[in-house]
C-alpha positions as CSV (number, residue, x, y, z in Angstrom):
1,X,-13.0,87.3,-9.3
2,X,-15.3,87.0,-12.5
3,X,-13.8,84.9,-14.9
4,X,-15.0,84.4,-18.5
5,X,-17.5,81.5,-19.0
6,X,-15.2,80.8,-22.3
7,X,-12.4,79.9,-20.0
8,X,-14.0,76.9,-18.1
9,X,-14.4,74.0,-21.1
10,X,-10.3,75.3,-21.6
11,X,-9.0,74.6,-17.9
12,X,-10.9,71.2,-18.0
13,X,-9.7,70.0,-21.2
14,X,-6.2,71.3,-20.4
15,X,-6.8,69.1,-16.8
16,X,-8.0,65.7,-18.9
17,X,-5.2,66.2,-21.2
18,X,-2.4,66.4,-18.5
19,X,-4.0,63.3,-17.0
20,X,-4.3,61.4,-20.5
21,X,-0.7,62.6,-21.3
22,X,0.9,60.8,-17.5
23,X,-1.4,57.5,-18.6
24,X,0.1,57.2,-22.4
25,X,3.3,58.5,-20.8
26,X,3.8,55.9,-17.9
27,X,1.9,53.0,-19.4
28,X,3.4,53.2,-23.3
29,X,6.0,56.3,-23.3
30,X,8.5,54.2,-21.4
31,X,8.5,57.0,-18.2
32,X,9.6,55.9,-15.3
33,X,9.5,56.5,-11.7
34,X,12.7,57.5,-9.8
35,X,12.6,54.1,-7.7
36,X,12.0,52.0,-10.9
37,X,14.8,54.2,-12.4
38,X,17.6,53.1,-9.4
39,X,16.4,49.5,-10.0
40,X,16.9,49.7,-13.3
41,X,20.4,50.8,-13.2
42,X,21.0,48.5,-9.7
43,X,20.3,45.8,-12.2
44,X,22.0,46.8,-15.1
45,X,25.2,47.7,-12.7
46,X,24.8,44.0,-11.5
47,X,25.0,42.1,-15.1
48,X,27.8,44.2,-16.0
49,X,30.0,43.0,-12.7
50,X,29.0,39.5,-13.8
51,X,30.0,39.6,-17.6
52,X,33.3,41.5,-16.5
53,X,33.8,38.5,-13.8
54,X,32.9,35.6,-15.9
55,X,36.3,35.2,-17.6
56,X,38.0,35.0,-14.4
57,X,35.5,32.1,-13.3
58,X,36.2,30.7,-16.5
59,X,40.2,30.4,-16.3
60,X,40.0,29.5,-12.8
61,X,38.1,26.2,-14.5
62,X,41.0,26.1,-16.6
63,X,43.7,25.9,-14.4
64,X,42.3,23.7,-11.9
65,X,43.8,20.8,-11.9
66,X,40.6,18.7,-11.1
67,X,39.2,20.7,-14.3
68,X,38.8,17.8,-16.1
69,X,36.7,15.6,-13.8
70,X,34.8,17.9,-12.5
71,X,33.8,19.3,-15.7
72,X,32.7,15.9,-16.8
73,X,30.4,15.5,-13.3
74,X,29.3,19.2,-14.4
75,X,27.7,17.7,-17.7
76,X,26.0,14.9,-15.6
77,X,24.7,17.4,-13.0
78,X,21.1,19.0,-13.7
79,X,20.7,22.7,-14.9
80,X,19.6,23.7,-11.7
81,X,22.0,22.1,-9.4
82,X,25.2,22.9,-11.6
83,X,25.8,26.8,-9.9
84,X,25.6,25.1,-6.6
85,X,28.4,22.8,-7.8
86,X,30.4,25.5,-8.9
87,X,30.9,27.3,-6.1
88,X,31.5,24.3,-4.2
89,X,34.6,24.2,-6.7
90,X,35.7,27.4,-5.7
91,X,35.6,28.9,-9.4
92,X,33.0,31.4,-8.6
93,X,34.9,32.6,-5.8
94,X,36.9,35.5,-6.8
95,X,40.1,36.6,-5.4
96,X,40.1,38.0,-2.2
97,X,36.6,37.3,-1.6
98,X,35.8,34.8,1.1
99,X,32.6,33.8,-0.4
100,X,31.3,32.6,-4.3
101,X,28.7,34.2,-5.7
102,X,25.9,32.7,-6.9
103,X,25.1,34.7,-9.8
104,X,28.6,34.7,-11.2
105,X,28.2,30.7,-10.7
106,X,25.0,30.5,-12.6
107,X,26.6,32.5,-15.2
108,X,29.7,30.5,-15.3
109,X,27.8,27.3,-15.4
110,X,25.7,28.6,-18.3
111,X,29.0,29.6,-20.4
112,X,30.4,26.0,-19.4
113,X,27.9,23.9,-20.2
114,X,28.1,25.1,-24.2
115,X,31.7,23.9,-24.2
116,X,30.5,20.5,-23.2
């Protein structure tokens, strides 16, 4: 098949152009794969369980009786070590769960330590 010598600058600057649109398109359009998509929304999913748990953390700290004590031993504890010390409380533990969670107790500590 003959095709017109007109046609072949058109099919390779349609070509770069496809190309040059997928760069702009991935690197500054905000496209994203399907993967990076799921992890996205995995992520997103995951903050929202912890904000909708946090109050829960937070009256557990309330009604503990040791509340008070262990609060003060929370102020003296460094940032990093305070969500291990929360869930050796118990306060990121929610009910019916057997185990704390250590994102809910970094949280928790976080929201905490501005009451201090």
């Amino acid at each position: 098949m003959n095709t017109p010598e007109w046609l072949k600058p058109g099919l390779i600057g349609a070509g770069f152009g496809a190309v040059a649109i997928a760069i702009v398109g991935f690197s500054w359009g905000g496209w994203v794969t399907g993967g990076k998509a799921e992890i996205m929304a995995s992520n997103e999913a995951q903050a929202q369980v912890i904000a909708a748990m946090l109050p829960i953390c937070i009256e557990q700290s309330r009604v503990d009786p040791e509340s008070i004590a262990l609060l003060a031993t929370l102020e003296d504890t460094s940032r990093y070590q305070r969500s291990a010390m929360l869930m050796k409380t118990g306060w990121a533990t929610m009910p019916g769960a057997t185990d704390p969670d250590r994102k809910l107790a970094n949280a928790c500590a976080a929201e905490l330590a501005t009451s201090f």
